[in-house]
ZAKE-404984 format. One record per residue (C-alpha): residue in three letters; x, z, y. Coordinates in steps of 0.1 Angstrom, whole numbers, plus 2048, in hexadecimal, padded with zeros to 3 digits. Example, Ala and Ser with C-alpha at 12.3 -4.5 7.8 and 13.67 -1.06 7.14 Angstrom:
! ZAKE-404984
ALA87B84E7D3
SER8898477F5
This chain:
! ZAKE-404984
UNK2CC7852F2
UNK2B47A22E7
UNK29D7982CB
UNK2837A22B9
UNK27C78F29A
UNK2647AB28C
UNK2487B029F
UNK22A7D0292
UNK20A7C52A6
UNK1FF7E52A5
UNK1DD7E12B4
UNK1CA7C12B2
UNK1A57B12A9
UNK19F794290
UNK19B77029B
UNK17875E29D
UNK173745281
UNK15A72C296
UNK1617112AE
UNK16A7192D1
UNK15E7042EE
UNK167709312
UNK14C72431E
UNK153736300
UNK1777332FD
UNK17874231F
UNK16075C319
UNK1757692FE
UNK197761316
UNK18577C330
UNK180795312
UNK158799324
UNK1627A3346
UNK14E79335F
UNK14C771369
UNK16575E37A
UNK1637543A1
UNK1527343AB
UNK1627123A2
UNK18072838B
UNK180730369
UNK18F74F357
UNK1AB73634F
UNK1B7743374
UNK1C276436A
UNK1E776C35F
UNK1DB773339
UNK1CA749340
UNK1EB73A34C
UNK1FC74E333
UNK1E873E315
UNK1F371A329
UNK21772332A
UNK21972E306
UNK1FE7212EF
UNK2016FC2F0
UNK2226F62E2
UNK2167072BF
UNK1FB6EC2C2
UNK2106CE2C7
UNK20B6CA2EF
UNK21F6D3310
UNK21F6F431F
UNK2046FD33B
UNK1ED6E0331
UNK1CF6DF341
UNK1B66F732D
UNK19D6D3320
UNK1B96C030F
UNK1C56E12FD
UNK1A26EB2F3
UNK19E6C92E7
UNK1BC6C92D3
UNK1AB6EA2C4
UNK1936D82BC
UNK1A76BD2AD
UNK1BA6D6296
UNK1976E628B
UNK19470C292
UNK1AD71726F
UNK1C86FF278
UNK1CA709295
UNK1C772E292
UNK1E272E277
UNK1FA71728E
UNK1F57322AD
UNK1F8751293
UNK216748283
UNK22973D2A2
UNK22175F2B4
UNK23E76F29D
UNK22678D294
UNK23179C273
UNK2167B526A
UNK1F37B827D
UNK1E27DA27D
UNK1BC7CD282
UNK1A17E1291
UNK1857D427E
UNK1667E1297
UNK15F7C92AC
UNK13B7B42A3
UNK13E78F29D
UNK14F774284
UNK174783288
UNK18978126F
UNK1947A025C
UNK1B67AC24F
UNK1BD79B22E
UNK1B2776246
UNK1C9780261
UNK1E1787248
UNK1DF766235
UNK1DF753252
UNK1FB760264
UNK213764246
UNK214784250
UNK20C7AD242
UNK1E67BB250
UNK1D97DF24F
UNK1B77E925B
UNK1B280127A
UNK191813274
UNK178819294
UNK16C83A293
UNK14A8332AA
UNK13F815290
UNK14882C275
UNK12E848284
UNK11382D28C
UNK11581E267
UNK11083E258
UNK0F3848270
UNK0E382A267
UNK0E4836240
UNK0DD85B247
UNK0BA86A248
UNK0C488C255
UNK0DC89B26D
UNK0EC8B024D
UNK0EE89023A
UNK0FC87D259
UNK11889725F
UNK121899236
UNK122873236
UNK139870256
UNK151888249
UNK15487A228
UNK154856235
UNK16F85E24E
UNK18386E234
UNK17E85121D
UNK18883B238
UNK1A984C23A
UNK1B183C21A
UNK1B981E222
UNK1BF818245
UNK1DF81E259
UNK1CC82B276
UNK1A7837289
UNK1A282A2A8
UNK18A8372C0
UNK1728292DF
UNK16884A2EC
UNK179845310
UNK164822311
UNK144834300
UNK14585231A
UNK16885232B
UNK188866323
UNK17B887335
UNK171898313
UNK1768BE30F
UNK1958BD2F7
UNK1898DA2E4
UNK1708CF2C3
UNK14E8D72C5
UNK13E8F62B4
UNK12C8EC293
UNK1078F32A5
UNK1118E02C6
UNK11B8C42AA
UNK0FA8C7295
UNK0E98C72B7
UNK0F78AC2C4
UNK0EF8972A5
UNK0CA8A12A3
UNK0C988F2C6
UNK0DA86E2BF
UNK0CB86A29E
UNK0A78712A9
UNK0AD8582CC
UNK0C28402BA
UNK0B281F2AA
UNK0C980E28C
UNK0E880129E
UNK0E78172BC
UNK1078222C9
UNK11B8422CA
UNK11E8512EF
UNK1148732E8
UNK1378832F7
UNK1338A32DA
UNK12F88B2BF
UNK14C8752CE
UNK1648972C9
UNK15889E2A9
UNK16287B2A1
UNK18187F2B2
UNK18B8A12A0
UNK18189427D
UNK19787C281
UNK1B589128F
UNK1B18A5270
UNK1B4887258
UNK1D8884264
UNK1D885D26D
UNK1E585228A
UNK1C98582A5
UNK1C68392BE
UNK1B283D2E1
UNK1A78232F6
UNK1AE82631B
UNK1B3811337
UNK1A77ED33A
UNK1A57EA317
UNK1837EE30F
UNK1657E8327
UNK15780A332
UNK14881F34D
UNK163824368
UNK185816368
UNK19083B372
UNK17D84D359
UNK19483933F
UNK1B584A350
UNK1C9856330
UNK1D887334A
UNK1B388333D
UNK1BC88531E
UNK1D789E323
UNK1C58B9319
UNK1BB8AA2F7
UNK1DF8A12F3
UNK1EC8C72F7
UNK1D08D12DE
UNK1D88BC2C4
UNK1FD8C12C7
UNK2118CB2AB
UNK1F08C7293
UNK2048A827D
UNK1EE88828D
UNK1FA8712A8
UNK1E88642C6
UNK1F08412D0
UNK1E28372F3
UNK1D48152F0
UNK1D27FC314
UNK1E081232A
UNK1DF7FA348
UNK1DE800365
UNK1E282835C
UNK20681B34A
UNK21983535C
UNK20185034F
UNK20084232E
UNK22784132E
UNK22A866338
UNK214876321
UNK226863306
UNK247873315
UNK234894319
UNK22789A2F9
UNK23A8952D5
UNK21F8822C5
UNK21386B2DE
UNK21A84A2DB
UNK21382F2F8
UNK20880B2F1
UNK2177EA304
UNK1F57D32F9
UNK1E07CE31B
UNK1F47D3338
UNK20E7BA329
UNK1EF79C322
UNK1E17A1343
UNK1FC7A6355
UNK20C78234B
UNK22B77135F
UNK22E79836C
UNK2307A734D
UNK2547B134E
UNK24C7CA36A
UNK2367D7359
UNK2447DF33E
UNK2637EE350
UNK24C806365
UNK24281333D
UNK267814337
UNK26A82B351
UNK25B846343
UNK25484431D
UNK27284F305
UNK27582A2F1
UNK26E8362D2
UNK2498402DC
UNK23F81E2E8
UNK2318032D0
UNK2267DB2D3
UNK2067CC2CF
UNK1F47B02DD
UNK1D07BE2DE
UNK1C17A02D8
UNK19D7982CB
UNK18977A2C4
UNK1AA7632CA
UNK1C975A2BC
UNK1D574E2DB
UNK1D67722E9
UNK1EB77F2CB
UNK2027652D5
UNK2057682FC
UNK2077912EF
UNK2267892DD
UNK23B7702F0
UNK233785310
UNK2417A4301
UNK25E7942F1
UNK260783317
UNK2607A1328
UNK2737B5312
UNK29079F315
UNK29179C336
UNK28E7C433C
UNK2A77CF323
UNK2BE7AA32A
UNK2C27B5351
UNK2CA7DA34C
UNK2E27CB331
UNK2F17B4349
UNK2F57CF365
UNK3087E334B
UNK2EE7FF34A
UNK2EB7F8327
UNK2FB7EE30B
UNK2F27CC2F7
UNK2F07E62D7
UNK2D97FD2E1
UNK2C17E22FA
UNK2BD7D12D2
UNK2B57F72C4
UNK2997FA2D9
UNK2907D82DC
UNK2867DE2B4
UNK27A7FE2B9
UNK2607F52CE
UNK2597D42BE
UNK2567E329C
UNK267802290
UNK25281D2A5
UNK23680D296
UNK24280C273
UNK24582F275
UNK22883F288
UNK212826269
UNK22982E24D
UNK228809248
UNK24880C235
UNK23181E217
């Protein structure tokens, strides 16, 4: 029996604090992608059933319910009840929480408390860049505040995480920008921008990207289906080779975030290159009751200790917790077959079974500080 009674959620949202109904529970279940196909719901997906299969038993009902009676039992238990009740029986130990996403989500120290667990912040560098352009009156000013506020950022987070494949794709020249293509660059944006406007200037996105590098935190990039963007192939982590060979050797890790359905990619870049790290969040949530072969096509390629958990979730609790029994799921079943064929030992399928689940993570954060 492999198990993993540690889990490191190492890349995650807050939970909404207001009442859910049906439209908006699924809105949130969907993660803004569309709208479902006449007379279906986005309950109809794998990530849907997955939430049926594994979410009402923490809420005192049967497993694959129909999706009224459990929302009415949410109801029921009021929107803390039952968000503590889901967090707790996930089995997530420590959440690291990217806190840029708008809305009423709860932050760190709540998703702490409410999940009897640890929380660390993840700091997004594109809100970080748009809250100091909405303070700065000139491009100097703007490019002294975003240095200092990156660096002062640093302090207290575990890691950045960055949008730029979403904001522009992954097809960025890896090199940083010269310091006039950077002040040039910000003289446009901040003389076109109104307060709030987003970054998607692709120079200012690699100035970002290279401040951070030289902070030395753990550098996280968004590929895949992880974050809405232009193309799904402009999100392909295989472009992000080149960025990977520059920063090589330079002391900061890169940890691909939602590599799905560029896994394989994501898995051998992370075998490629020493600090690349590759991420187990989407594919596993969307890929539901086939999760397992998913995960074994990452296993394929990735050394073990360069893979790490996390359910990706936002808005929901219900997502942290069909992200963590799907990857303990999965995980047993991978490792427990290969066991059982004699390919490996019971000893080492439980070394990387906590690797994976928690140790890599624990390392790559210096959560043991």
């Amino acid at each position: 029996m492999i198990e993993t009674p540690s889990l490191v959620d190492q890349y995650c949202h807050g939970v909404l604090r207001t009442e859910l109904g049906l439209g908006t529970f699924e809105a949130q279940l969907a993660g803004g992608e569309g709208l479902p196909a006449p007379g279906t719901t986005f309950f109809d997906t794998q990530t849907g059933f997955a939430v049926r299969r594994w979410c009402p038993p923490l809420l005192g009902l049967e497993p694959h319910c129909p999706p009224a009676r459990y929302l009415a039992r949410r109801r029921e238990l009021g929107v803390m009840e039952a968000g503590r009740r889901l967090l707790r029986g996930s089995g997530i130990t420590t959440y690291l929480v990217d806190t840029g996403l708008p809305g009423d989500l709860t932050g760190p120290g709540e998703m702490a408390s409410a999940g009897a667990a640890e929380a660390h912040e993840i700091v997004r560098l594109e809100l970080l860049a748009e809250q100091v352009a909405d303070t700065s009156g000139t491009v100097e000013s703007f490019l002294a505040n975003l240095a200092e506020s990156v660096h002062g950022a640093a302090a207290n987070a575990v890691a950045f995480t960055s949008l730029a494949g979403a904001r522009h794709g992954l097809a960025l020249a890896p090199e940083p920008p010269g310091p006039g293509e950077v002040r040039g660059a910000a003289g446009r944006w901040l003389a076109d921008r109104r307060v709030g406007g987003a970054l998607t200037d692709p120079v200012l996105l690699r100035h970002l990207l290279w401040i951070a590098v030289a902070s030395g935190l753990p550098l996280q990039l968004h590929a895949g289906l992880g974050e809405a963007g232009p193309r799904i192939d402009s999100a392909d982590p295989v472009l992000l080779t080149d960025f990977a060979r520059a920063t090589a050797g330079l002391g900061t890790d890169l940890v691909l975030l939602h590599g799905y359905p560029h896994h394989r990619h994501t898995a051998h870049l992370a075998g490629v290159f020493p600090h690349v790290y590759a991420d187990l969040g989407a594919e596993l949530v969307r890929t539901g009751a086939r999760a397992a072969a998913v995960l074994a096509e990452v296993l394929e390629l990735a050394p073990f200790g360069k893979l790490l958990f996390s359910s990706g979730a936002r808005g929901l609790p219900e997502l942290h917790v069909v992200g963590a029994r799907l990857f303990r799921e999965s995980l047993a079943r991978v490792l427990g077959t290969w066991v059982a064929e004699g390919s490996w030992s019971p000893a080492d399928a439980q070394r990387v079974a906590g690797l994976i689940a928690a140790g890599n993570a624990r390392r790559v954060y210096e959560l043991e500080k």
